[in-house]
C-alpha positions as CSV (number, residue, x, y, z in Angstrom):
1,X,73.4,-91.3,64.6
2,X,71.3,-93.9,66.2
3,X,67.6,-93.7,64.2
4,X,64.1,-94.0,65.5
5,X,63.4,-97.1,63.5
6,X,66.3,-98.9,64.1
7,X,64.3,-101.4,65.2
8,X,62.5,-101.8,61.9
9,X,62.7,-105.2,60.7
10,X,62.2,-105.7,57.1
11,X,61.2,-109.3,57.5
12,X,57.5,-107.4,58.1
13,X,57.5,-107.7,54.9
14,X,57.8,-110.5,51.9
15,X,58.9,-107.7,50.0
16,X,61.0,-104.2,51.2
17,X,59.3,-101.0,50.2
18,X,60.5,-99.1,46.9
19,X,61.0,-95.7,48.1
20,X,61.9,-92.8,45.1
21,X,63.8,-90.1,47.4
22,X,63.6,-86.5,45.4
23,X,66.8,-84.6,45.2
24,X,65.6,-81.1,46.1
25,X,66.9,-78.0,45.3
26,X,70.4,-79.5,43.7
27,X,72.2,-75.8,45.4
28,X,71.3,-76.9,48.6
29,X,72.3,-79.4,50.7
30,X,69.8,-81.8,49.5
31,X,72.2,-84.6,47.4
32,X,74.5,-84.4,49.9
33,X,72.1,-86.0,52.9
34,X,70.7,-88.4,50.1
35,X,74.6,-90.0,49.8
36,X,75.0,-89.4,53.4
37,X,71.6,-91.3,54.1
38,X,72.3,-93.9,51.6
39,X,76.2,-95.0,53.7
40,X,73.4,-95.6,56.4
41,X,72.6,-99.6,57.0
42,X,69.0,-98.8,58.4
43,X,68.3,-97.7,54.7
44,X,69.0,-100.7,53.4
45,X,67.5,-102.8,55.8
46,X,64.1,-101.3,55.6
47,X,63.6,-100.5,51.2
48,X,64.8,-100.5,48.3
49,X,65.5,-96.7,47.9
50,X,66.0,-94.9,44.3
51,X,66.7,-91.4,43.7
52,X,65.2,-89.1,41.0
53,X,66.8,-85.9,40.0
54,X,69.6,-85.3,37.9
55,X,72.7,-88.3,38.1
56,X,75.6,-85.9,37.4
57,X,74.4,-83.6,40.6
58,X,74.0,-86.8,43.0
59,X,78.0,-87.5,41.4
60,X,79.3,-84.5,42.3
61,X,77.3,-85.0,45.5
62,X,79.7,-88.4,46.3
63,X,83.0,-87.2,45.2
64,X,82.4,-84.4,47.8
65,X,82.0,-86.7,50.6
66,X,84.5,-89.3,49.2
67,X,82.1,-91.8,49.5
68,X,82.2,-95.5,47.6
69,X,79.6,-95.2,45.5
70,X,78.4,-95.8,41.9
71,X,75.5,-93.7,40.9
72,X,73.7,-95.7,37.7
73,X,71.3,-93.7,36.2
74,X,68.0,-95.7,35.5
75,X,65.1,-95.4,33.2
76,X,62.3,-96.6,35.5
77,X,61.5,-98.2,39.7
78,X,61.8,-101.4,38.0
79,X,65.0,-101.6,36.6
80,X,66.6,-100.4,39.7
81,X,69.3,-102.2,42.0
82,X,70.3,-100.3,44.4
83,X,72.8,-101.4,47.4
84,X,75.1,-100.0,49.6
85,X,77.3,-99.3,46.8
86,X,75.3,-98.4,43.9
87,X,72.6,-95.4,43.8
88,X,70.1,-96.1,41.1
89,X,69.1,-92.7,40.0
90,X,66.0,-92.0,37.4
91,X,66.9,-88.7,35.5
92,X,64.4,-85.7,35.8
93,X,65.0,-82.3,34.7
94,X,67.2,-80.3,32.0
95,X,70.9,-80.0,31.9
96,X,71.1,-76.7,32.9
97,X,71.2,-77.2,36.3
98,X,74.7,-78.2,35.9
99,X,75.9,-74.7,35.8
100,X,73.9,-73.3,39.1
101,X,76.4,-72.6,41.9
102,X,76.5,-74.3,44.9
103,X,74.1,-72.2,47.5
104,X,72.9,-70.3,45.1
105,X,69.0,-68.9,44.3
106,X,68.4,-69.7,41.2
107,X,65.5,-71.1,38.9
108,X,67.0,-73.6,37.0
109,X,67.3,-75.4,40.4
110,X,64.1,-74.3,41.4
111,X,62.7,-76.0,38.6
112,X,64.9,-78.9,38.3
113,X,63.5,-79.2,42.4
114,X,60.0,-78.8,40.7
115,X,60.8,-81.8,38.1
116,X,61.9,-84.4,40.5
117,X,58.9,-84.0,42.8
118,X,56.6,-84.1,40.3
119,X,58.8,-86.9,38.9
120,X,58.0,-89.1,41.8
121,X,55.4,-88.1,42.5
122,X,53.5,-89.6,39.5
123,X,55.4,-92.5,40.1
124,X,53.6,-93.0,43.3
125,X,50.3,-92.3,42.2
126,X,50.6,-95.0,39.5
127,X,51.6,-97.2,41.9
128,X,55.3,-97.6,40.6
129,X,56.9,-96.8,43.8
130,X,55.7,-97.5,47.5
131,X,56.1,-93.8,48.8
132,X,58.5,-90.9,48.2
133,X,60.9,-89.0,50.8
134,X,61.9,-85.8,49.5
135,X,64.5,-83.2,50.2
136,X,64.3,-79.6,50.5
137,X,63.5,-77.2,47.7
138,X,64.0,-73.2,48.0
139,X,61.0,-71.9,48.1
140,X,62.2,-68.7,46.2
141,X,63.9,-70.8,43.9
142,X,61.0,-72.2,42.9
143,X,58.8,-69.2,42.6
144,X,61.4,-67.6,40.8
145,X,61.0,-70.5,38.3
146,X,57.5,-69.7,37.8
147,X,56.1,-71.8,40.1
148,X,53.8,-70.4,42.6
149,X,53.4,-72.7,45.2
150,X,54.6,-72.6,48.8
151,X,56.1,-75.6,49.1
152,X,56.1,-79.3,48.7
153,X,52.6,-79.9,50.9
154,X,50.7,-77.5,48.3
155,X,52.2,-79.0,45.3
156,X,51.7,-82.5,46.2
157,X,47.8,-82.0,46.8
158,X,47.4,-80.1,43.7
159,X,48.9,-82.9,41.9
160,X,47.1,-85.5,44.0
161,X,43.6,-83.9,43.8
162,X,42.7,-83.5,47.4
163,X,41.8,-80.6,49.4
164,X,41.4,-82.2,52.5
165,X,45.2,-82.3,53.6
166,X,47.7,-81.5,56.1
167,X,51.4,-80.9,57.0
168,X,52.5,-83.4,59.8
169,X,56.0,-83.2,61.9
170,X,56.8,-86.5,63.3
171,X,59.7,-87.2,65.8
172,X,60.0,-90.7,66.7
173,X,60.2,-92.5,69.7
174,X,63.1,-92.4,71.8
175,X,64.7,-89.4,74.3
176,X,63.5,-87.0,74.9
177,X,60.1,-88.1,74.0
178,X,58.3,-90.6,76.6
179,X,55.7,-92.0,74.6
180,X,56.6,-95.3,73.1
181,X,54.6,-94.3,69.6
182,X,56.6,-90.9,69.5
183,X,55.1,-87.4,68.9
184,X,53.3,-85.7,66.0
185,X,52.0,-82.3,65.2
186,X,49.5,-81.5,62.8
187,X,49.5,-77.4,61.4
188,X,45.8,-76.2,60.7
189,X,47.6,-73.3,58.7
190,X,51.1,-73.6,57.4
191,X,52.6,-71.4,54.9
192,X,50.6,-68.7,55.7
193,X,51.5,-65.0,56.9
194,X,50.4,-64.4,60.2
195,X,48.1,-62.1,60.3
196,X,46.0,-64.4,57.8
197,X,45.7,-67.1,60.3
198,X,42.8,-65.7,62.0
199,X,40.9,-65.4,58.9
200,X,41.6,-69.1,58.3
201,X,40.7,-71.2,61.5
202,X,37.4,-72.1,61.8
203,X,36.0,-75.1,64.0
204,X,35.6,-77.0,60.6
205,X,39.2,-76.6,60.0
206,X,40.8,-77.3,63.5
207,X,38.9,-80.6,64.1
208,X,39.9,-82.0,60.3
209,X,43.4,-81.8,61.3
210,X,42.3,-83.5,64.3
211,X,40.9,-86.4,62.4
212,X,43.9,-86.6,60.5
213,X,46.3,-86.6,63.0
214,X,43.7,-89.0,64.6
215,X,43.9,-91.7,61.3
216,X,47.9,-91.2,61.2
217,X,49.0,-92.0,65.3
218,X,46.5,-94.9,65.0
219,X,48.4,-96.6,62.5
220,X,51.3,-96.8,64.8
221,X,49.2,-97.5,68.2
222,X,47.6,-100.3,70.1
223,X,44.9,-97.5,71.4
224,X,43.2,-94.6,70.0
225,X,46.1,-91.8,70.4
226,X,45.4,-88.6,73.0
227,X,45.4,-85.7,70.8
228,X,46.1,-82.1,72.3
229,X,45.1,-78.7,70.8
230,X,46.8,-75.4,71.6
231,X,45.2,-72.3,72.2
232,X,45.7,-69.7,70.0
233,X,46.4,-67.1,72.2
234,X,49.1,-66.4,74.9
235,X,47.7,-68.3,78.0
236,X,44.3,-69.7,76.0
237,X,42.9,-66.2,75.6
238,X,42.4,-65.7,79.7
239,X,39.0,-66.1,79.8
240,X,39.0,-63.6,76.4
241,X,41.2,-60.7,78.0
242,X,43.8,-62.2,75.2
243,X,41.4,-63.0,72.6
244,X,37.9,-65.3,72.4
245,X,39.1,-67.4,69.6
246,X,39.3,-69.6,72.3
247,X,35.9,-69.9,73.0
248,X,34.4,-69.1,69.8
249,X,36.3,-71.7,67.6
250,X,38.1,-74.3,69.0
251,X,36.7,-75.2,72.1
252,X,33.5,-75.8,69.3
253,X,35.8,-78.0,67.4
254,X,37.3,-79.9,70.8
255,X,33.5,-80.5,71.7
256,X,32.6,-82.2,68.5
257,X,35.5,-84.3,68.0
258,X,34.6,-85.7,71.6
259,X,31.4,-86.1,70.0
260,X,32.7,-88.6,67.6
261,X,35.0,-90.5,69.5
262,X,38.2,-88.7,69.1
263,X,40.6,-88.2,72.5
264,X,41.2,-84.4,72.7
265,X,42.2,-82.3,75.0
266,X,42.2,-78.2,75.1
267,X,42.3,-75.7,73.7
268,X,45.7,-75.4,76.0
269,X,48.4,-73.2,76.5
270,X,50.5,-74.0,73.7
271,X,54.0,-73.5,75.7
272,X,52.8,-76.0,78.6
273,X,50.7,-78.5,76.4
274,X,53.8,-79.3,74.4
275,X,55.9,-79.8,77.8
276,X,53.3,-82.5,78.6
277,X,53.4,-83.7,75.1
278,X,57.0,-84.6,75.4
279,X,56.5,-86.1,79.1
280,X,53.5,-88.7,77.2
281,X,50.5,-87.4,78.1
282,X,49.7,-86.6,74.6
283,X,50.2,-88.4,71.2
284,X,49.7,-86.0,69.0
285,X,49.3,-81.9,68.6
286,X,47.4,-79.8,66.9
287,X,49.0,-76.0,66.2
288,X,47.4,-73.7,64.8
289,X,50.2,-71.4,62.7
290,X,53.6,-72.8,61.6
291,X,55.7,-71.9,64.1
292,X,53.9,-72.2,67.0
293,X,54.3,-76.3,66.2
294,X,57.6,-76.3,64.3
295,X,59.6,-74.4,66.5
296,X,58.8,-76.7,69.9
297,X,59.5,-80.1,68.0
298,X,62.7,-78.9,66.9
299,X,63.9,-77.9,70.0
300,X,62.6,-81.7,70.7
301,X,64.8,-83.2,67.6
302,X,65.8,-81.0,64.9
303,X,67.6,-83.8,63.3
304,X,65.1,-86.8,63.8
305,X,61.8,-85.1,63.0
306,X,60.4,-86.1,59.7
307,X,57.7,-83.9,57.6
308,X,54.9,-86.1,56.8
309,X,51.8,-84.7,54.3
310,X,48.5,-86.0,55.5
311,X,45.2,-86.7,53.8
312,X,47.3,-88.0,49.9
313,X,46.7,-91.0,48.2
314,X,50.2,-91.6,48.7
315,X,52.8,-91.9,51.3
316,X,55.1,-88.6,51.2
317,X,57.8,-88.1,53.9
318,X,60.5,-85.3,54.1
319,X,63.2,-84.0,56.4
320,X,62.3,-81.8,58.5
321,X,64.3,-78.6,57.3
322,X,65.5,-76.4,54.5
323,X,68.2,-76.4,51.3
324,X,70.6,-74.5,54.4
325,X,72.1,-72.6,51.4
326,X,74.8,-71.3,53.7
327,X,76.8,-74.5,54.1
328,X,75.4,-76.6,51.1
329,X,78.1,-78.1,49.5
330,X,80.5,-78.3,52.1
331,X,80.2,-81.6,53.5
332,X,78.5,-80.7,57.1
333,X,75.1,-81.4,56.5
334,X,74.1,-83.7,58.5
335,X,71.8,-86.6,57.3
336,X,69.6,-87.9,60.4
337,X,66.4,-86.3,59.0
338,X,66.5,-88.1,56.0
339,X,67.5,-91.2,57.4
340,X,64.5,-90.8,59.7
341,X,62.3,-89.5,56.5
342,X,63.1,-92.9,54.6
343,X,62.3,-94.6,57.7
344,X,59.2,-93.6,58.1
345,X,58.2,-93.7,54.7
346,X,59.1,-97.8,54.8
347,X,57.2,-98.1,57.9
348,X,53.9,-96.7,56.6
349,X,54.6,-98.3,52.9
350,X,54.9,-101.9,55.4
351,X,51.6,-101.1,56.9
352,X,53.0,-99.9,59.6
């Protein structure tokens, strides 16, 4: 698969990024994409990648793909090697994840998912590691362990200690994409049911993710990025025969950003703004319910978009899907989103 950041060139650098990948939900098809990320040559070329979760799993993880490689299990970032022929792995969790089946919903992977993050997570805020990519957890699984978050994003800003945050998907540049700093798209709700999103947009809310997406494209541009923000409502609310939260929240929001300098555009029609967004006219996009933003970047590049977490004190990248219980385990998962997730992560731990 050719990556995004291909053209990354580690000599940016005096020093290549340590980057602790998290193993995910160990059922899923999370240690699987990690070894099939890690036969990559881009990886290597950009960090120094390390792997926390549990060293037997990632084992079983290369004997499934017949890969040639030697997982060493680590005590800490600085006594790791890795290569293109060793994994260094720092241990996190119990043993008892050993016995879950493969695709399986169970807790003990739930919270060996759980341990990893939190694992790494720590790591980066001490300033141990440059920035962490993870890979999917189960969302059930983890409930069912006790923990009652909805996913990664949530976590990661409890355990960070900031509420002003956001869930980012970034595709790269490259086809089908014609801007040359690639596409993002920022959620002002995410894992939320839908007939709670009304209750949670507000104008404050829409423009913050505005200003984040603002502060994220401009690390990666020349110019301030041109930011577009979809209506709400099935052709922007028709003048309010479809709705007025059109014209009662977010045109408010799209007027003040102006106000401060920001490029926006909208609110548009959601369907057509993200048709110009691939063609360059915008940057960025701001969507305001899960899906409406997830499912048009997919369609873009399911298996290059990256899952980026806005607004932390450090740098966290993911791929952009789930544990795909159905076929963990059975050697098609395909890695390009976490090739693209490590990517990333060593461009904006560069200073990219």
């Amino acid at each position: 698969m050719q990556s995004s950041f291909g053209g990354y060139n580690s000599s940016m650098t005096t020093r290549k990024p340590l980057i602790a990948i998290t193993q995910g939900d160990p059922a899923g098809i999370g240690p699987e994409i990690i070894v099939g990320a890690w036969q990559h040559p881009a990886i290597h070329q950009r960090c120094r990648p390390l792997v926390v979760g549990h060293p037997e799993i990632l084992r079983r993880a290369v004997a499934l793909l017949g890969a040639d490689l030697r997982v060493v299990e680590v005590g800490a970032p600085e006594e790791a090697e890795p290569s293109p022929a060793a994994i260094p792995c720092i241990r996190a969790g119990s043993d008892d994840v050993l016995e879950v089946a493969a695709g399986a919903l169970d807790a003990r992977a739930g919270q060996a998912a759980f341990d990893a993050l939190v694992a790494a997570a720590r790591l980066a805020l001490a300033g141990r590691v440059d920035a962490i990519a993870t890979a999917p957890l189960h969302k059930e699984a983890l409930r069912r362990a006790g923990h009652a978050y909805p996913g990664h994003t949530e976590i990661l800003a409890e355990l960070c200690h900031v509420d002003d945050y956001a869930m980012m998907l970034y595709l790269g540049p490259g086809a089908p994409l014609r801007s040359p700093a690639g596409l993002a798209v920022v959620h002002v709700t995410l894992h939320t049911a839908l007939r709670a999103v009304f209750a949670e947009l507000t104008p404050q809310a829409v423009l913050a993710k505005a200003r984040l997406a603002d502060r994220f494209m401009a690390r990666l541009m020349d110019t301030r990025p041109r930011i577009g923000i979809c209506a709400l409502n099935p052709h922007g609310g028709e003048g309010g025969l479809f709705g007025d939260e059109e014209a009662r929240i977010l045109r408010p929001a799209v007027q003040q950003g102006l106000a401060e300098g920001l490029d926006l555009a909208g609110p548009l029609p959601a369907d057509t703004l993200m048709i110009h967004a691939r063609d360059g006219r915008f940057d960025a996009v701001v969507a305001m319910y899960h899906d409406q933003g997830h499912l048009a970047l997919k369609l873009l590049g399911m298996h290059r978009a990256v899952n980026v977490t806005l607004g932390l004190p450090i740098i966290r990248t993911s791929v952009a899907h789930g544990t795909a219980m159905d076929i963990a385990w059975s050697g098609r998962a395909q890695a390009g989103s976490m090739i693209e997730a490590v990517g990333v992560a060593s461009l904006l731990a560069a200073g990219g």
